[in-house]
ChimeraX commands (.cxc) that place a marker at each C-alpha (Angstrom):
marker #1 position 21.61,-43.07,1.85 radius 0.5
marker #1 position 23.23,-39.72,0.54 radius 0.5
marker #1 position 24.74,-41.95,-2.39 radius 0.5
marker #1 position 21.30,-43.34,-3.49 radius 0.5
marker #1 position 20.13,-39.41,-3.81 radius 0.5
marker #1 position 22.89,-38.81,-5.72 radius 0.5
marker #1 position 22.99,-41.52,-8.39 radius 0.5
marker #1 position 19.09,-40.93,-8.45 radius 0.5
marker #1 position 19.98,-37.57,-9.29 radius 0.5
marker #1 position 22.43,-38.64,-11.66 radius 0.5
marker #1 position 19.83,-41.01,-13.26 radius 0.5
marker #1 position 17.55,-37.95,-13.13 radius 0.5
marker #1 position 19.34,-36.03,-14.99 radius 0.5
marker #1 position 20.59,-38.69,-17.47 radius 0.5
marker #1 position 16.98,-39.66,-18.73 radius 0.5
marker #1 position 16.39,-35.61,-19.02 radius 0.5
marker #1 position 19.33,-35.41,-21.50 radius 0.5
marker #1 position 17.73,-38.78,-23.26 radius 0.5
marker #1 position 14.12,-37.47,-23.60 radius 0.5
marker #1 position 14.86,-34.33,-25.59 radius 0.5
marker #1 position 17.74,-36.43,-27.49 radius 0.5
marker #1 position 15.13,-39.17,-28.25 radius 0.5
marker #1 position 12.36,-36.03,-29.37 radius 0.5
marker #1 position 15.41,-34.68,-31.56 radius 0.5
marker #1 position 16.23,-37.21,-33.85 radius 0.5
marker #1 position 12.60,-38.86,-33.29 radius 0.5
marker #1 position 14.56,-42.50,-31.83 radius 0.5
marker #1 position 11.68,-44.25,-30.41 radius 0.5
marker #1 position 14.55,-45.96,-27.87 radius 0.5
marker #1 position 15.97,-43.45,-26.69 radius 0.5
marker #1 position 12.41,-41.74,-25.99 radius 0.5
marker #1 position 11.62,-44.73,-24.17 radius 0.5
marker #1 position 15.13,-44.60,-22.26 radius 0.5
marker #1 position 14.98,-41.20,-21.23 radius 0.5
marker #1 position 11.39,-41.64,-19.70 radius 0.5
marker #1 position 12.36,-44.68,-17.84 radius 0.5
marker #1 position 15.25,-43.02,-16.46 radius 0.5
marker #1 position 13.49,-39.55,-15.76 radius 0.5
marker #1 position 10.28,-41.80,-13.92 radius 0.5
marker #1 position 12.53,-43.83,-11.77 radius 0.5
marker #1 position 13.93,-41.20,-9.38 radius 0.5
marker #1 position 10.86,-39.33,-9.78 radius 0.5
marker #1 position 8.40,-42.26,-8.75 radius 0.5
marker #1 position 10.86,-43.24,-5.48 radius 0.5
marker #1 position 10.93,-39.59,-4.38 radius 0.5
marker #1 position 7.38,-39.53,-3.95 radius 0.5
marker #1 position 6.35,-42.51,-3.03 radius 0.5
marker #1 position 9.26,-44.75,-2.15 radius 0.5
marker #1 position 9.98,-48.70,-4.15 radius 0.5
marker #1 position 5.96,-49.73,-4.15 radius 0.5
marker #1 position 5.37,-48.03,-7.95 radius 0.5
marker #1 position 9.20,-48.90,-9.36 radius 0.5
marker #1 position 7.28,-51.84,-11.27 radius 0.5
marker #1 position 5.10,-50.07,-13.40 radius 0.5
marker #1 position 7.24,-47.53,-14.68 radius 0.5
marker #1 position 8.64,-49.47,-18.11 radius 0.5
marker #1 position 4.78,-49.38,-18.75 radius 0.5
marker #1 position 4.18,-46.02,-18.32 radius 0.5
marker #1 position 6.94,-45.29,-20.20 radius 0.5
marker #1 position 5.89,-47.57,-22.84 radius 0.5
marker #1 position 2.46,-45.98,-23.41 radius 0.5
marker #1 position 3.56,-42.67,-23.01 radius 0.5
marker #1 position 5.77,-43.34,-26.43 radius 0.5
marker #1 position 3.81,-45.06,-27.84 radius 0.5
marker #1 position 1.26,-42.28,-27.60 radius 0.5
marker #1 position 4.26,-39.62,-28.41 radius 0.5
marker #1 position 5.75,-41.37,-31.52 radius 0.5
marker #1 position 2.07,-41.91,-33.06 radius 0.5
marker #1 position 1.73,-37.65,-32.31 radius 0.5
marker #1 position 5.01,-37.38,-34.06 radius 0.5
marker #1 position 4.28,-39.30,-37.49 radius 0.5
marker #1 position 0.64,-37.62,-37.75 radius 0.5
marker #1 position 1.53,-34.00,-37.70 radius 0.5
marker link #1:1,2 radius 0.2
marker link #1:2,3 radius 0.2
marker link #1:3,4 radius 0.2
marker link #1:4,5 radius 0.2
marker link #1:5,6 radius 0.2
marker link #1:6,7 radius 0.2
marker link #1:7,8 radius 0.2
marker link #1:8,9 radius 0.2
marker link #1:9,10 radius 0.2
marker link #1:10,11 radius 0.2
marker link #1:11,12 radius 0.2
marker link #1:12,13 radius 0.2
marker link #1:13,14 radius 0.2
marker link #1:14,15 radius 0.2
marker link #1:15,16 radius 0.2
marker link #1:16,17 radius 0.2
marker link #1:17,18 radius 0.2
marker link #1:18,19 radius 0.2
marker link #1:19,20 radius 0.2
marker link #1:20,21 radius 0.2
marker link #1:21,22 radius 0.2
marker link #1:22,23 radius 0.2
marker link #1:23,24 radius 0.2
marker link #1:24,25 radius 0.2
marker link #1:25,26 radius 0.2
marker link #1:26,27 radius 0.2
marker link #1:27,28 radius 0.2
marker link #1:28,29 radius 0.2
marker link #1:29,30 radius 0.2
marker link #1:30,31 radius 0.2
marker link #1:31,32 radius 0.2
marker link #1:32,33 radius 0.2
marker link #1:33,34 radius 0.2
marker link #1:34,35 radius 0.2
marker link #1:35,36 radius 0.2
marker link #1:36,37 radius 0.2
marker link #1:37,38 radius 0.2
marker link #1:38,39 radius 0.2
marker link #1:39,40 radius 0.2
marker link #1:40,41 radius 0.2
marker link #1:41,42 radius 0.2
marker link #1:42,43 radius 0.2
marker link #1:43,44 radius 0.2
marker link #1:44,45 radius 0.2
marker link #1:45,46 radius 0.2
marker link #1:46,47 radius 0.2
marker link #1:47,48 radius 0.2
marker link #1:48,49 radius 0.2
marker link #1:49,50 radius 0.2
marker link #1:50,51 radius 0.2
marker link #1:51,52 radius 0.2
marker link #1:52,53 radius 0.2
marker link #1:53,54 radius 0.2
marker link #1:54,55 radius 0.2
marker link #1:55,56 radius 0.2
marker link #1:56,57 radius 0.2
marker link #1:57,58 radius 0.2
marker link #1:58,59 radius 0.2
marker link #1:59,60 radius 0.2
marker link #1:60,61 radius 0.2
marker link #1:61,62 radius 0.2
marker link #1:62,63 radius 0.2
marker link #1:63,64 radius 0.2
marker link #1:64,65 radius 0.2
marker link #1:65,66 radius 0.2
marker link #1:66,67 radius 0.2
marker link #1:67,68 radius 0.2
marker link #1:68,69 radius 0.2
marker link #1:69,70 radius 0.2
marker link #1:70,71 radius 0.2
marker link #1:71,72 radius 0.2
marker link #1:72,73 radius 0.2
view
């Protein structure tokens, strides 16, 4: 079990590193990589495996939303 924490923590970190890389250079996939990989670890923390399914589509309207914010301004 202290493994999973780890590589969740790994993972957690990973999609961190990917978000502000995606915002950077304004990569639409990498945005979406680093929020599916920040949500993962942060969606089993609180509330276990029951929410893992929905988190490519949170991530997917959340840059969608973000990338539409980007080319506006």
């Amino acid at each position: 079990m202290i493994w999973v924490n780890i590589i969740l923590i790994i993972l957690l970190i990973e999609g961190i590193v990917l978000f502000f890389y995606g915002l950077q250079k304004q990569s639409q996939l990498f945005f979406f990589l680093g929020m599916t990989a920040f949500f993962i670890p942060v969606v089993y923390f609180i509330s276990g495996i029951t929410f893992l399914p929905m988190i490519p589509v949170l991530a997917l309207i959340i840059t969608y939303i973000t990338k539409r914010k980007i080319t506006l301004t």
